[in-house]
C-alpha positions as a Python dict, from the first residue, in 0.01 Angstrom:
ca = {
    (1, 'X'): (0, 0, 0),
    (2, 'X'): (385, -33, 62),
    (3, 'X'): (591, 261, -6),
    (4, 'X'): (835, 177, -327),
    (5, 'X'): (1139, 386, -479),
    (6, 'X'): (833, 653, -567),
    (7, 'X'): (840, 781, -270),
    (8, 'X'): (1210, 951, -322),
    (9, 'X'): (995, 1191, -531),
    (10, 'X'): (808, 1316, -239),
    (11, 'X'): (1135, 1391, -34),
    (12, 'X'): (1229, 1725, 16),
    (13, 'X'): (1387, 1963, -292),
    (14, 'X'): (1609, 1701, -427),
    (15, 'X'): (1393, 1442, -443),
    (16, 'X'): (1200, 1464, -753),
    (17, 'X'): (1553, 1458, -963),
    (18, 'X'): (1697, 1172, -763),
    (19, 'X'): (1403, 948, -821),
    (20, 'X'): (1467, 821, -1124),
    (21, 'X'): (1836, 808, -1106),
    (22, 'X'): (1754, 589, -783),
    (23, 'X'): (1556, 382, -967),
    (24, 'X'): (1832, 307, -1201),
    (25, 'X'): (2021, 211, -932),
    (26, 'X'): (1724, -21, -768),
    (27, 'X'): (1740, -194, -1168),
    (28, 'X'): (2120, -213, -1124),
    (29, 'X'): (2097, -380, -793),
    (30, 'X'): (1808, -629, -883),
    (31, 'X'): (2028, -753, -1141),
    (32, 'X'): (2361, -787, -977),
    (33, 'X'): (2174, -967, -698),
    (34, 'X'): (2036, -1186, -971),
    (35, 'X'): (2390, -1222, -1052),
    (36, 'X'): (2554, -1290, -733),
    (37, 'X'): (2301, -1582, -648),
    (38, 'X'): (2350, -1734, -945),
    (39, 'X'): (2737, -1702, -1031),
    (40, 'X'): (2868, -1998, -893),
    (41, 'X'): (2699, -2167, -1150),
    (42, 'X'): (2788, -1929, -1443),
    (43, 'X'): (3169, -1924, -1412),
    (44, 'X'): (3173, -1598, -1236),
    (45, 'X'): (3332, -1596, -980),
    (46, 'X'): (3715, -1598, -911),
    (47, 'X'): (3945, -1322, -1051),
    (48, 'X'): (3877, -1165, -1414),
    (49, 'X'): (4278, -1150, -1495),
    (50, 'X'): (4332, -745, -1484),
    (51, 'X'): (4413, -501, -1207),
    (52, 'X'): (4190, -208, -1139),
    (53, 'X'): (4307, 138, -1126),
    (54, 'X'): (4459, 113, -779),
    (55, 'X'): (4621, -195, -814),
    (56, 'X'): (4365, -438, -719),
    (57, 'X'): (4321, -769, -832),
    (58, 'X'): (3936, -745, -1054),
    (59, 'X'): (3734, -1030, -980),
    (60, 'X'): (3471, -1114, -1272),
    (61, 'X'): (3189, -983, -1093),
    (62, 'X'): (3404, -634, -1003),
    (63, 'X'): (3412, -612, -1444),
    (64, 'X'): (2984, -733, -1479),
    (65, 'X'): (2845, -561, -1180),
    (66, 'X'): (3062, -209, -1343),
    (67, 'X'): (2874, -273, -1678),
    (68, 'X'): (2513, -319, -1535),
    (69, 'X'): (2565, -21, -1335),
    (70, 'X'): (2702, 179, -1663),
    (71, 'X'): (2396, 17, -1879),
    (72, 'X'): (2087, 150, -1579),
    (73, 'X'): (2256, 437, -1539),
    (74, 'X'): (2193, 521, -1914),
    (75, 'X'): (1889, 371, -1899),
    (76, 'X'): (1762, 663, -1680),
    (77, 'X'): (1814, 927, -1986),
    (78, 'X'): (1950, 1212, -1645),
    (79, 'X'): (2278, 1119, -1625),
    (80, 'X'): (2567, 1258, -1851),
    (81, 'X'): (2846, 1003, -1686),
    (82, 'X'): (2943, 784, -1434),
    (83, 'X'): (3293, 786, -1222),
    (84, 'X'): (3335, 418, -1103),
    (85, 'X'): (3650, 274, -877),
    (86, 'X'): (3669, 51, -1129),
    (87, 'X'): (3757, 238, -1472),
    (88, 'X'): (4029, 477, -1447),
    (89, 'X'): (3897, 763, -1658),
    (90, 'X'): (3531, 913, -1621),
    (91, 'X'): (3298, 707, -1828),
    (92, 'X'): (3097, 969, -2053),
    (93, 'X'): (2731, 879, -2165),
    (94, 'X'): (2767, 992, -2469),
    (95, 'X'): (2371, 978, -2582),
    (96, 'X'): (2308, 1181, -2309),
    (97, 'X'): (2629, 1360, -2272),
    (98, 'X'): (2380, 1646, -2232),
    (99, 'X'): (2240, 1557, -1899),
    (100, 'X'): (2278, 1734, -1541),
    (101, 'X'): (2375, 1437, -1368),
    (102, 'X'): (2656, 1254, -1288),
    (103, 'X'): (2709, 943, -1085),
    (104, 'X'): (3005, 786, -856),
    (105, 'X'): (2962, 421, -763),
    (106, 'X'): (3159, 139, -604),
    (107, 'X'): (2996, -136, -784),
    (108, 'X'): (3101, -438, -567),
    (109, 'X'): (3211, -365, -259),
    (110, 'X'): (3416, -598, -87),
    (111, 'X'): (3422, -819, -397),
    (112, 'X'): (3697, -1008, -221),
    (113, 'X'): (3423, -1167, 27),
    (114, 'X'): (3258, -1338, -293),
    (115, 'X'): (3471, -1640, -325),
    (116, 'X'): (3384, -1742, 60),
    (117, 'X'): (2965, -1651, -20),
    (118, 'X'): (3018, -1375, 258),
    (119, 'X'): (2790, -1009, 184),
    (120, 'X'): (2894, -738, -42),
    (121, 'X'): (2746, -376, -172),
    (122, 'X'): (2736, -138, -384),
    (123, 'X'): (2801, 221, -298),
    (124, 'X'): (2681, 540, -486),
    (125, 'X'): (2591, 918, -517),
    (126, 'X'): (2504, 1206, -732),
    (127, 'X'): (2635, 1534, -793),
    (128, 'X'): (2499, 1821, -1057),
    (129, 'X'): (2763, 1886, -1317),
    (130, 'X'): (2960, 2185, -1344),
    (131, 'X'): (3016, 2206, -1689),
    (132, 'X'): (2832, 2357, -1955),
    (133, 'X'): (2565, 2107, -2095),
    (134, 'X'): (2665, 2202, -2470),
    (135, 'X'): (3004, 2002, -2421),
    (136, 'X'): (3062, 1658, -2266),
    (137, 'X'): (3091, 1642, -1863),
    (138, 'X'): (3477, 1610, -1780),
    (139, 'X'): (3641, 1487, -1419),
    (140, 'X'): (3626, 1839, -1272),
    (141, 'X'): (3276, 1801, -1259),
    (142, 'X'): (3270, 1510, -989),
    (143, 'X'): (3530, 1705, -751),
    (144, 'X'): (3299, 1796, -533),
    (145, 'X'): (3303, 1811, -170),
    (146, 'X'): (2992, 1616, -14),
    (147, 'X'): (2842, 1921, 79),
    (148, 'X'): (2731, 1953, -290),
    (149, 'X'): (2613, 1568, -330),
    (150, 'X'): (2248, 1565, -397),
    (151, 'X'): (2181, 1177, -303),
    (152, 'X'): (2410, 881, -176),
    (153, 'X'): (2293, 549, -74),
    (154, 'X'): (2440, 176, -94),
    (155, 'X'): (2263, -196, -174),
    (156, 'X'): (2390, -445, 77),
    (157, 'X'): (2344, -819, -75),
    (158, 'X'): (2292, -1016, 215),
    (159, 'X'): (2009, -1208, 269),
    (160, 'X'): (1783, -1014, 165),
    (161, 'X'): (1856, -716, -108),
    (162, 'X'): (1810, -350, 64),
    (163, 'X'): (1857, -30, -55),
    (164, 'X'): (1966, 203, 205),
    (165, 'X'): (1958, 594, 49),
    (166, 'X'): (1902, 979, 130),
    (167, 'X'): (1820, 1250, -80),
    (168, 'X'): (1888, 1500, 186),
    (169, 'X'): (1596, 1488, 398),
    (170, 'X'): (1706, 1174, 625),
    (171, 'X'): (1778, 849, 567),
    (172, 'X'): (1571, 497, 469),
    (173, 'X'): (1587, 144, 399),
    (174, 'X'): (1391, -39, 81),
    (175, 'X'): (1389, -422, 85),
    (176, 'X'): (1359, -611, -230),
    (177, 'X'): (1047, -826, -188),
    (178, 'X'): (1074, -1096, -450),
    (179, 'X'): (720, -1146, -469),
    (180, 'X'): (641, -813, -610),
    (181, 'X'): (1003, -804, -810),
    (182, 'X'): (1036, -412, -607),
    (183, 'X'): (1171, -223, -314),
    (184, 'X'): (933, -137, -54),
    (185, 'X'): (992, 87, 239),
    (186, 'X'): (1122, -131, 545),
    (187, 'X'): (1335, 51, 743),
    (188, 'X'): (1204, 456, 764),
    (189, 'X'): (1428, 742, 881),
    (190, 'X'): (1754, 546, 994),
    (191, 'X'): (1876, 721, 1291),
    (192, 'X'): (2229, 603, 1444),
    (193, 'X'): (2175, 476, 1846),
    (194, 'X'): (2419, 739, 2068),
    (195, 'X'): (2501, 422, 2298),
    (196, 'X'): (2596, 75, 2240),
    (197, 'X'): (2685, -128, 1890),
    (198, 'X'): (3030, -216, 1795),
    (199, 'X'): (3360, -110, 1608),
    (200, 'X'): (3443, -235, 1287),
    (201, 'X'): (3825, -244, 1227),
    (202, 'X'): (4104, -451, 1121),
    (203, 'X'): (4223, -428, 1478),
    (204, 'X'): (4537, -664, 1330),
    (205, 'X'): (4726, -345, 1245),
    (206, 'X'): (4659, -161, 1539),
    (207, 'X'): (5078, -138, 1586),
    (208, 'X'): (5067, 12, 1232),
    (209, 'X'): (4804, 287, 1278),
    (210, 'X'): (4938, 648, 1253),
    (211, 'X'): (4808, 1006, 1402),
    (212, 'X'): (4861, 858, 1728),
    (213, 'X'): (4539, 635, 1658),
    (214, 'X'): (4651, 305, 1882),
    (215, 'X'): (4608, 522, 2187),
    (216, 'X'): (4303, 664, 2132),
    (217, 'X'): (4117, 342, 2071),
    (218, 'X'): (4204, 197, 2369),
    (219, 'X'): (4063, 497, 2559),
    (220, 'X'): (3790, 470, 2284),
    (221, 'X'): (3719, 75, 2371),
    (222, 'X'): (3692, 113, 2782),
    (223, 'X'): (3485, 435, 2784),
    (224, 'X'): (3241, 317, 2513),
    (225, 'X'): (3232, -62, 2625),
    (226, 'X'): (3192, -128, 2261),
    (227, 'X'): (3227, -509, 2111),
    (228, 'X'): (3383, -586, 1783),
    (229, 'X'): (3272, -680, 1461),
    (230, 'X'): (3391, -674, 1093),
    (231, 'X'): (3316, -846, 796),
    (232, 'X'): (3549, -649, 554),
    (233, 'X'): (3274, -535, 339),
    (234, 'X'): (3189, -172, 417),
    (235, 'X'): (2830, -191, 319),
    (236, 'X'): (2808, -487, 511),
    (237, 'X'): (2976, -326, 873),
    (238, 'X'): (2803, 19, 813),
    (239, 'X'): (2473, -126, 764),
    (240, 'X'): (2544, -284, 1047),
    (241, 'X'): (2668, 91, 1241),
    (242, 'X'): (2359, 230, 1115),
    (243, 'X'): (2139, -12, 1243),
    (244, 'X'): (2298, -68, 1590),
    (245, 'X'): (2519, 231, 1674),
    (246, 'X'): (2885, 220, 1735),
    (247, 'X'): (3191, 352, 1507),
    (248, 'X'): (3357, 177, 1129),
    (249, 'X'): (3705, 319, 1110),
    (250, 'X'): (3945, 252, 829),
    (251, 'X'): (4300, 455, 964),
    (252, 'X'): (4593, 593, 806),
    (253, 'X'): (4847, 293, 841),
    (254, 'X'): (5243, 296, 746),
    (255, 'X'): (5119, 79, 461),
    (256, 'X'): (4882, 357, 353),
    (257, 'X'): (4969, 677, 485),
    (258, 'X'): (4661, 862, 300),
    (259, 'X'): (4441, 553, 444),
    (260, 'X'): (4314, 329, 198),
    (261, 'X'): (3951, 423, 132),
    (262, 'X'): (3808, 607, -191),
    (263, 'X'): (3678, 979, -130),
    (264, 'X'): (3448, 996, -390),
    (265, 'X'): (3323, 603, -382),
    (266, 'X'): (3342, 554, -37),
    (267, 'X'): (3389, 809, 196),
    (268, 'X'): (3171, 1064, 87),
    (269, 'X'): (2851, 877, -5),
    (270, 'X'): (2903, 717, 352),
    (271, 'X'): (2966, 1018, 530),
    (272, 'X'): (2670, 1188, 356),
    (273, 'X'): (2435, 914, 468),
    (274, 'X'): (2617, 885, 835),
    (275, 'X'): (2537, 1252, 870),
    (276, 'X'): (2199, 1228, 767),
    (277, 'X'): (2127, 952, 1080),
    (278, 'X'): (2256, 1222, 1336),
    (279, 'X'): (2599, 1059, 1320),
    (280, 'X'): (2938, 1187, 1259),
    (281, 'X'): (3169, 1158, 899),
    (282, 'X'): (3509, 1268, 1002),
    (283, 'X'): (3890, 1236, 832),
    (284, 'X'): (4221, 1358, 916),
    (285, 'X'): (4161, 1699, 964),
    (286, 'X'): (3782, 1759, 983),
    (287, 'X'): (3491, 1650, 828),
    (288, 'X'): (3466, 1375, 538),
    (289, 'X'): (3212, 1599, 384),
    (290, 'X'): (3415, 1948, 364),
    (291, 'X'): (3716, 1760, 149),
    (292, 'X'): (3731, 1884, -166),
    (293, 'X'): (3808, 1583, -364),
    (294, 'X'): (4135, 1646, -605),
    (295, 'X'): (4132, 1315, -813),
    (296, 'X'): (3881, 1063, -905),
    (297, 'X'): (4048, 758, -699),
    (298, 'X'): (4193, 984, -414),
    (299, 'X'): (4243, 788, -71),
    (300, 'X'): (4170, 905, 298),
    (301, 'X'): (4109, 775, 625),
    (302, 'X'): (3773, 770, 794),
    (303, 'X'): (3586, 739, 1054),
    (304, 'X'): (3222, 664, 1041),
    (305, 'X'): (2962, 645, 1341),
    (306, 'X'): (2772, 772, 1606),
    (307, 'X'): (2942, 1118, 1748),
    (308, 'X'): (3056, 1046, 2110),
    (309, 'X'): (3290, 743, 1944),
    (310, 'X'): (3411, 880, 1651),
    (311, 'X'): (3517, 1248, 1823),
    (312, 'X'): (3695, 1018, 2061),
    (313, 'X'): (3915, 874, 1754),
    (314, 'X'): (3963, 1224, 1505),
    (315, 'X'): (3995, 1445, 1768),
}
């Protein structure tokens, strides 16, 4: 028999906990896929009208897929809130306002992919409030560095739906098989390749790039003999890193100083999972993982890959 979501329960201390809160998340994704296939046809695609916290033009499915994630994440009856990139303020559960749990998610990544059919993600991970359970969860309790983050993981909507996650015990891959409407274990304990793959960058501002980074990547690029590729979704190019080694860098440029990337949506739940596949999660500084987050929308640069390239670019 294939091996479904279940299985999280099996992995290591964590995993038990995680299980159903990664479930929620494989209900979440099942829909927005649903969604995505079908939205050209329902009127939902193009922008929704509003800006999101950071400034960003919202596209309609940026607004739905935030909701369905909101709704599962109720659904699961563990989790006391969610912190999304796209709602300013911490979104309390109030049912369950009780609950250990809470949950940061980038519910469409690269959302601005959708209007040329091109692949997009979702991005998530869990950390154990802080709080005390007898009053509601507050945004202290998800500034936590992601050496505290209990499970991260992302769905990349490509061709086929797959659920990439790690409850600390490795990472691994569930495709959506349609004719069983569930994940099933596909691609077991993820490990980034040391040699080969590709960089994923917007090597356009290269002239831009702070922290001396221009120079770097050059040496970077002849002593790795790396190619290039980048769709602009970062599910999409990290899959892609995971799967066939090689480095995803978003920089500090003079247009965004602090890079441009979310800590807590981004960042972390990436690092955590590059980490996990023997890779390396590293910012300005040190490790994406030892940050200790101070806002819920904070920005840094990363870098995101197997070791050898990525020491070459943060060191």
């Amino acid at each position: 028999m294939p091996q479904t979501l279940n299985s999280i329960a099996h992995q290591g201390a964590n995993g038990p906990a995680m299980m159903p809160i990664i479930q929620g998340v494989g209900r979440a994704a099942a829909e927005i896929s649903y969604l995505l296939r079908g939205a050209v046809f329902r009127g939902a695609l193009g922008a929704a009208g509003g800006e999101n916290v950071q400034g960003e033009q919202q596209q309609k499915l940026d607004v739905l897929s935030d909701e369905i994630f909101l709704d599962e994440m109720r659904s699961t009856g563990f989790v006391c809130a969610v912190g999304s990139e796209e709602q300013e303020e911490l979104q309390v559960i109030e049912e369950y306002a009780h609950a250990d749990y809470l949950v940061l998610v980038d519910p469409l990544d690269g959302s601005s992919n959708l209007d040329i059919d091109g692949p997009v993600g979702t991005i998530f991970s869990v950390v154990r409030r802080r709080s005390a359970p007898d009053g509601a969860p507050v945004e202290a309790d998800t500034l936590q560095s992601g050496r505290e983050v209990l499970a991260a993981g992302y769905v990349l909507y490509g061709p086929a739906t797959m659920l990439v996650c790690s409850v600390g015990e490795g990472v691994h891959g569930f495709t959506w098989n349609p004719n069983s409407a569930r994940f099933e274990l596909s691609h077991p304990d993820m490990r980034i390749p040391e040699q080969g793959g590709y960089y994923s960058v917007n090597e356009a501002n290269a002239d831009k790039w702070l922290d001396g980074l221009a120079e770097k990547f050059a040496r970077m690029k002849r002593e790795t003999g790396l190619g290039m590729r980048y769709v602009g979704s970062m599910v999409a190019d990290m899959h892609r890193t995971l799967l066939k080694g090689g480095v995803f860098l978003y920089p500090a440029d003079e247009k965004n100083p602090n890079g441009k990337l979310r800590l807590l949506y981004e960042a972390i739940p990436m690092g955590f999972l590059v980490e996990q596949a023997g890779g390396r999660a590293m910012s300005r500084g040190g490790s994406v993982l030892d940050i200790v987050p101070e806002g819920l929308h904070q920005r840094v640069p990363v870098y995101l890959g197997a070791a050898r390239a990525v020491d070459m670019l943060a060191g």
